[in-house]
Structure formats: C-alpha cells, structure tokens
C-alpha positions in Angstrom: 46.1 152.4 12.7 45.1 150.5 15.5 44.3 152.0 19.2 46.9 150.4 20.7 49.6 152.6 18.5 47.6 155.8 18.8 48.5 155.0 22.7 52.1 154.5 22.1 52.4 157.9 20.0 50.7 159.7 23.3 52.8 158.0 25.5 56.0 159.3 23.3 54.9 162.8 23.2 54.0 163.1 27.1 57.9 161.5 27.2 59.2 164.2 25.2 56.8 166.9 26.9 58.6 165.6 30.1 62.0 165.7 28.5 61.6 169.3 27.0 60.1 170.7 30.6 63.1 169.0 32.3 65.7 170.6 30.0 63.8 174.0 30.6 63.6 173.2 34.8 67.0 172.6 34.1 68.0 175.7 32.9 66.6 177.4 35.5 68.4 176.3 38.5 72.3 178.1 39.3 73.4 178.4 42.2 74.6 181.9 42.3 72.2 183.3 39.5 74.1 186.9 39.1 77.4 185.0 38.6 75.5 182.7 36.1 74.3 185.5 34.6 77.4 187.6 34.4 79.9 184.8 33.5 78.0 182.5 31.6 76.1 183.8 29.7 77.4 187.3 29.2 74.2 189.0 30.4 73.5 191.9 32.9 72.2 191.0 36.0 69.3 193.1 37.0 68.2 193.1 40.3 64.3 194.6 40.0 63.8 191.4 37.1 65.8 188.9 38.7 63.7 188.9 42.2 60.1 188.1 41.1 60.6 186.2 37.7 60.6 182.8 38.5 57.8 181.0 36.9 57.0 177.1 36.6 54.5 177.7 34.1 55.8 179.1 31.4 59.1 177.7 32.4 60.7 181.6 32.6 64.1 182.8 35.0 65.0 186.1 34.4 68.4 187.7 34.5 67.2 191.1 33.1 64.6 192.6 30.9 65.1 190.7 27.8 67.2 187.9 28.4 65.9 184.4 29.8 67.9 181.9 31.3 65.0 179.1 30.0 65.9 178.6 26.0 63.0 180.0 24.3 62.6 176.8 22.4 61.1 175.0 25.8 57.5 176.5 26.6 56.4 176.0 23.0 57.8 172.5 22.3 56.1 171.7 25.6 52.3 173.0 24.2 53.0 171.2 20.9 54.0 167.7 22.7 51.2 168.1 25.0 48.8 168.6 22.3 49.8 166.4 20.3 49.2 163.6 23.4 46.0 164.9 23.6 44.8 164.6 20.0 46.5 161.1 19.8 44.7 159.8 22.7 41.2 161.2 21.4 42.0 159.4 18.2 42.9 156.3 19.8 39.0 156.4 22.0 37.6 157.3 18.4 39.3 154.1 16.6 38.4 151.8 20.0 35.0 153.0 20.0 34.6 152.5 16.0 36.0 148.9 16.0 33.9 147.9 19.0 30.4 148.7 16.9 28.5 145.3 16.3 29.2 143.9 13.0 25.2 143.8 12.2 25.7 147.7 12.0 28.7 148.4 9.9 28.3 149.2 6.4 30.7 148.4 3.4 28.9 149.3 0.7 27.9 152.6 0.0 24.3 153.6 1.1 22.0 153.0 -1.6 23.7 150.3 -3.2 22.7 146.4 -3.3 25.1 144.0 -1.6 26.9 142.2 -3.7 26.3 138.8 -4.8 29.1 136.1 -5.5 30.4 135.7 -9.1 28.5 132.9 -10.7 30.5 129.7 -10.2 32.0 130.4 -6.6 29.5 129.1 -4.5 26.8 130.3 -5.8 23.7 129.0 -7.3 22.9 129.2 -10.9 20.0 131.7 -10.9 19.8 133.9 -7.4 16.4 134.8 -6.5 15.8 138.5 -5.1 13.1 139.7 -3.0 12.2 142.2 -5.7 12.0 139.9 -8.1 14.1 141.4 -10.5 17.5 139.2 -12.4 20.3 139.1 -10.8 22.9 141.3 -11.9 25.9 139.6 -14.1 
C-alpha cells in the first residue's frame, strides 16, 4: 500500500477514537445523576462512590460500587483505535522512507545472484560479453 492510504487508515481510526470517547463523555453527563441512576438505569445510588468517581481518563462515572454509567465497551475500543493510528502512521513513515531510497541502491534480485540479461533476440546482442569472461547464460 502506498503512504498516502496508511494516512487515511490513521486518520479513520483517530475518527473513530473520537467517536467512541464522545459516546463514553456522553454517557457521563445527567443532570440529576441519582435520578439517572435510580430511574434509568435501575441502579442504587450510592453517595460515598458517586462523589469522587468522575474520571476523563478512563472515561468512568460511578453510580455505586459496581455499576458504571460509561458502557464498558468505551475505554478499550478507545486504546485499540488509538493504537491502531499509531501503528498505521509508523507504517506509513516506513513505506515513505522506503520508496524515497535512490534507485542506484535498491535491489531486485536476491543477493548473490547475477542480474539478468535480456532473452536473446529482444534487444540484445548476439553474444554478451561479461567481465568475468565466462558465456552468457541461455
């Protein structure tokens, strides 16, 4: 793939990084958060959790011990996306940096191996003369 599509793919996954965190952020905002708790969603609120458990990173609002008015899907999704950004924008310096190399330097035979010479008859001469001496190979 070229650079320019790694770029796009981190670009999409910082856009669903964004979308995921806003869904969470979302999620965390009532404005009476016992009767959320209580009514919606069928929880108990507790007072000692409730106080200190806001938290923007993870994305965590607390109603009670063990129940979180963030889905539990959010702060994982958003780790993955971000990663994922991450390793597609390192690709994308790897493939620019590997199709800027001079041509004088890149390889496409195998080390080791004579270059190929053109089939007899396309271009090239009869008999091809190599430094070594040696007949060319047919």
């Amino acid at each position: 793939m070229k650079s320019r599509n790694w770029v796009v793919a981190a670009g999409i996954f910082l856009f669903l990084a964004t979308l995921t965190s806003g869904h969470g952020t979302w999620h965390m905002f009532a404005l009476d958060k016992e009767e959320f708790c209580t009514v919606v969603l069928y929880q108990r609120y507790d007072l000692k959790y409730a106080l200190g458990s806001e938290q923007i990173f993870p994305l965590t609002q607390k109603c009670d011990a063990s129940h979180d008015m963030v889905p539990g899907f959010v702060n994982p999704a958003v780790i993955i996306f971000l990663g994922l950004a991450i390793l597609c924008v390192g690709v994308s310096v790897s493939a620019s940096i590997r199709g800027r190399r001079p041509a004088s330097t890149r390889r496409t035979d195998p080390p080791g191996v004579w270059p190929r010479e053109a089939p007899l008859g396309h271009g090239a001469p009869d008999r091809v003369q190599r430094c070594d001496g040696g007949q060319p190979r047919r």
